[in-house]
N, C-alpha and C positions, 0 to 999 in steps of 0.2 A: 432483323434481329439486332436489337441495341447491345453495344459492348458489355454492359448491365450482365444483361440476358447470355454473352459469352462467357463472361468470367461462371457463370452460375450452372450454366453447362459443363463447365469444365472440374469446377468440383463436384457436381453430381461423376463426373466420368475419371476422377485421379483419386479423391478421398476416400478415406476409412469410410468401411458403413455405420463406427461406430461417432463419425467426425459428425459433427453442428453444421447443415446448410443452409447458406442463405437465404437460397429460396424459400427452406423448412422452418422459418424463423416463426416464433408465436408471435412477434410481431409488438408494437410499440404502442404506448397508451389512448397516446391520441394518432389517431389514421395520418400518413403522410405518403405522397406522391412518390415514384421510386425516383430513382433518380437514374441518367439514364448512363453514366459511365461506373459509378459506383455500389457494390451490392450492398445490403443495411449493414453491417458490419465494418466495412470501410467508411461507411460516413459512420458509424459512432466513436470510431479512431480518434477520426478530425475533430467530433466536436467536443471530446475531452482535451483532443490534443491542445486544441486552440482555445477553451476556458482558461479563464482567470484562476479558479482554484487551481488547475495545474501549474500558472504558473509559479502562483505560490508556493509549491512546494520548494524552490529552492533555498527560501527561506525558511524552513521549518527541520529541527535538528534528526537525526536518526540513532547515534547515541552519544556522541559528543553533542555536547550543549554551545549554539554560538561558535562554534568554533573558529582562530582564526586562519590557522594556516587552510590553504588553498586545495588542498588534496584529502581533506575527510570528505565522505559520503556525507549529504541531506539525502532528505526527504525525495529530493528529485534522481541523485542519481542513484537513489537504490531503488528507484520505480522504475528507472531504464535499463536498469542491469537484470530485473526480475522480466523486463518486457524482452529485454535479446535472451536469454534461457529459454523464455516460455518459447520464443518464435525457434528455436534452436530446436528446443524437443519435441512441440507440434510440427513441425517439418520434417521431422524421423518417424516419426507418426503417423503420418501422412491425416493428421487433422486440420481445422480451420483456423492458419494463422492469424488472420486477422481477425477472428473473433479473442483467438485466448491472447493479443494484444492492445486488443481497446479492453479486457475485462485487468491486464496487467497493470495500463495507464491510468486506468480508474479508479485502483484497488483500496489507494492512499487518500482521495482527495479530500476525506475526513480527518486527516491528522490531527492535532491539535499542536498550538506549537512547544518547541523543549519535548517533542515526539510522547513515548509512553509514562510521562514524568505529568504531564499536561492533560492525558487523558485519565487517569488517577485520579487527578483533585477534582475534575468534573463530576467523573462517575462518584465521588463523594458526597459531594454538595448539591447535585442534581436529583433530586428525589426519583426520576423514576428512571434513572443511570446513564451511563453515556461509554459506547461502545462504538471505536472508530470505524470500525464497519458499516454498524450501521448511520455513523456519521457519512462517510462516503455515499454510500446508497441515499442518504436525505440531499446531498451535495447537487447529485447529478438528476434528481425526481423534485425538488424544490428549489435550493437556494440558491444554485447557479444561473446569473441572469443572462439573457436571451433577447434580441430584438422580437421573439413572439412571444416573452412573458417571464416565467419562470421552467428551469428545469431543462436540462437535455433533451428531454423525449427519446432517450438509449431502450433499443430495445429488452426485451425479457431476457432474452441468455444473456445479454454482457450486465445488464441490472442482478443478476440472481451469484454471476461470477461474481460480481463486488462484495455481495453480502456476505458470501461465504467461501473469502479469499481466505480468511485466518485457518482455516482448517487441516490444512498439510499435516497439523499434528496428529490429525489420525489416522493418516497412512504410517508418519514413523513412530509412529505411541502405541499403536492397535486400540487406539480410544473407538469409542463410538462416539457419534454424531451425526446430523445431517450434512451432506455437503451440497456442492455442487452438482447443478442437473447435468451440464455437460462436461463430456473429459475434458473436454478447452477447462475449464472452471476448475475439476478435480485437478489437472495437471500443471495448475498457474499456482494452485496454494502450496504444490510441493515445490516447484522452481522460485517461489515468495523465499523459500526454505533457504532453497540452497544459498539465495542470494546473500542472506543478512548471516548465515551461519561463517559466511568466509568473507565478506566485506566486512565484518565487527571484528571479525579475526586481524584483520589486515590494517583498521586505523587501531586496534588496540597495540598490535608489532610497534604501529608507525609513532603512536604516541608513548612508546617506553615503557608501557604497563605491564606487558608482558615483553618474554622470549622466545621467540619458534621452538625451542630447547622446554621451552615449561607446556606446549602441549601434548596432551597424552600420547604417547609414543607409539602406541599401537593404532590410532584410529589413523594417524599422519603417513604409518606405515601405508596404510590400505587406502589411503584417499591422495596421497601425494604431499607433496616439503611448500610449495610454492599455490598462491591463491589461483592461478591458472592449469593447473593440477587439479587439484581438488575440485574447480566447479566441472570440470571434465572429468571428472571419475563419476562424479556425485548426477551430473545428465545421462549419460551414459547407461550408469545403473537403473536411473528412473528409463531407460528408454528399455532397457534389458527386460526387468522384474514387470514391467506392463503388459499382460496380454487380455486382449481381446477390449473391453470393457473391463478392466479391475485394472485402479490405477497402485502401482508399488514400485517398491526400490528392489534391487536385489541385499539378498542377507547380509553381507558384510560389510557392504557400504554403508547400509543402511544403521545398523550399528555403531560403525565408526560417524556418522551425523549425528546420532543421538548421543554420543559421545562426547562432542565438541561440542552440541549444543547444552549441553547438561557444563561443560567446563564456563562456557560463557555465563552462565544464569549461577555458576558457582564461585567463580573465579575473576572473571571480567565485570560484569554488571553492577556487584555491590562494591570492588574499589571504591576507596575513599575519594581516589581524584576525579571519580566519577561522582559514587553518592553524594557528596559534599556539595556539588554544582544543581544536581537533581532536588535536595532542601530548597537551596534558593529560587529554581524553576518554579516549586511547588508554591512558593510564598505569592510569587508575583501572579500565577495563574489563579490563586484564590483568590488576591487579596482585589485583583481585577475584576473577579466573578461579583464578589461582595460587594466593592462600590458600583457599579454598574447596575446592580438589581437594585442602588439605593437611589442611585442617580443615572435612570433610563435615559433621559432625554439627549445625556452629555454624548455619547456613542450609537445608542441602540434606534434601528430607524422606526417605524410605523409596520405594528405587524398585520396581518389578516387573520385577528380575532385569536391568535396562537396567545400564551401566557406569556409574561413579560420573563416568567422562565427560561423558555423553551427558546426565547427570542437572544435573551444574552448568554446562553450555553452556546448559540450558534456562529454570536460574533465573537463571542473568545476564542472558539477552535476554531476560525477562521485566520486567525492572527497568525503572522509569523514569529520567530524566537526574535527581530529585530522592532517591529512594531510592539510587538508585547513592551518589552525592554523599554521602549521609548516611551509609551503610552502610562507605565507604571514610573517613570523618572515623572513626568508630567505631573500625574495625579497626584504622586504620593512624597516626591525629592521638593527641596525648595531650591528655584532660580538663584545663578550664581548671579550678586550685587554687580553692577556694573562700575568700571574702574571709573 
């Protein structure tokens, strides 16, 4: 018995019935050899972990733009702080961590850069829209390259988890929607939640925008004063209000999240020291989209029969907030005269 074949025993013999196994996997697009220390789940970890799209998210903003002090969240470390909640609450669980953490690592690789400022102006000007989601999902199925071609080749649950990571808001909205096939999947999009609800909290404090004093006073009661508070009330509660298969928050936590997140989207988001920055994002991410479609050659490489559309929607959101930056100083600033 290969150590593979151990590990895949052992979550058949420790896991939820209602947890994602390895072994039970629907399996990957094109047939691949298993491998014989790691079950499919742990190799789709690695090979997000180790694409280039992930690396770039360090470069791509989360809701400060550029920023430069050292201590705002990107793109990157709000994908690691949504991947330790996930592994925190799948291990109380007792479901497949490493599935609902290659579907955590994954979930972003579609960003675009200057974050949801940059996904806006696509889904504008991109006739048939642009939805980071399912940017991610095209990332890890096409345009992330590969010594055997294109694409990851990530199996079906950690591809289906990407898709439909944004969905958390229908566990705290009681929206309807499709979600995710597996609790790994439905339990990443609520921990996606918790992440951004109390990290946007925490560089809004740090950047003087707000007061810990100016958040609702009741929801702070019920979730804690301090950002390490709060994502422990807010896990917690998702591990409480979960039973069986139906993934939820308990009541009043849950409340108190939809509270702060309604303050953020009220309060936070449209600031002018915000908004103001989000204009300019928006300028350079069109004005790139439009020369680019005018003048393919300068950037955009040789597609495979795709529309010269579809082609430079995918090396825009490819870019980070610093190559953007650079690339629109290029095109559009004129060289400083030499002394």
């Amino acid at each position: 018995m290969t150590i593979r074949e151990q590990l895949e025993e052992r979550e058949r013999e420790t896991l939820s019935p209602h947890a994602a196994l390895a072994s039970a996997s629907k399996g990957r697009r094109e047939p691949l050899e298993e491998h014989s220390f790691r079950t499919v789940y742990q190799r789709d970890r690695d090979r997000i972990l180790h694409s280039k799209a992930f690396r770039r998210l360090k470069g791509k903003t989360q809701v400060f733009l550029a920023p430069e002090g050292d201590h705002y969240r990107t793109r990157l470390t709000h994908t690691l702080e949504v991947a330790q909640i996930s592994r925190t609450v799948a291990r109380a669980l007792f479901l497949n961590e490493d599935l609902i953490e290659a579907i955590a690592l994954g979930h972003d690789l579609g960003h675009t850069p200057f974050g949801h400022a940059g996904e806006a102006v696509l889904n504008e000007v991109y006739g048939p829209g642009f939805r980071h989601y399912e940017q991610s999902l095209r990332v890890v199925e096409h345009l992330e390259p590969t010594r055997r071609g294109r694409g990851l080749n990530l199996t079906h649950e950690v591809r289906d988890g990407i898709l439909f990571h944004s969905k958390g808001k229908v566990v705290l909205t009681g929206q309807t929607g499709k979600t995710a096939e597996t609790m790994e999947g439905r339990i990443m999009s609520v921990c996606d939640a918790i992440a951004y609800i109390n990290h946007d909290i925490d560089d809004a404090l740090r950047a003087e925008i707000i007061r810990i004093e100016d958040l609702p006073r009741k929801a702070i009661e019920t979730v804690g004063g301090t950002t390490a508070e709060r994502i422990d009330s807010m896990a917690a509660a998702l591990i409480e209000g979960t039973k069986e298969d139906v993934v939820d928050i308990v009541p009043d936590v849950k409340n108190a999240m939809n509270e702060l997140r309604n303050y953020l989207y009220r309060e936070v988001y449209p600031r002018p020291e915000i908004s103001r920055e989000i204009v300019k994002a928006k300028n350079i991410v069109r004005s790139l989209y439009e020369h680019l479609l005018a003048h393919p050659s300068e950037e955009i490489p040789e597609g495979d029969g795709e529309p010269i559309e579809r082609r430079v929607v995918d090396a825009v959101a490819s870019m980070t907030d610093h190559y953007a930056m650079q690339l629109y100083q290029r095109l559009f600033l004129p060289d400083a005269w030499p002394a």
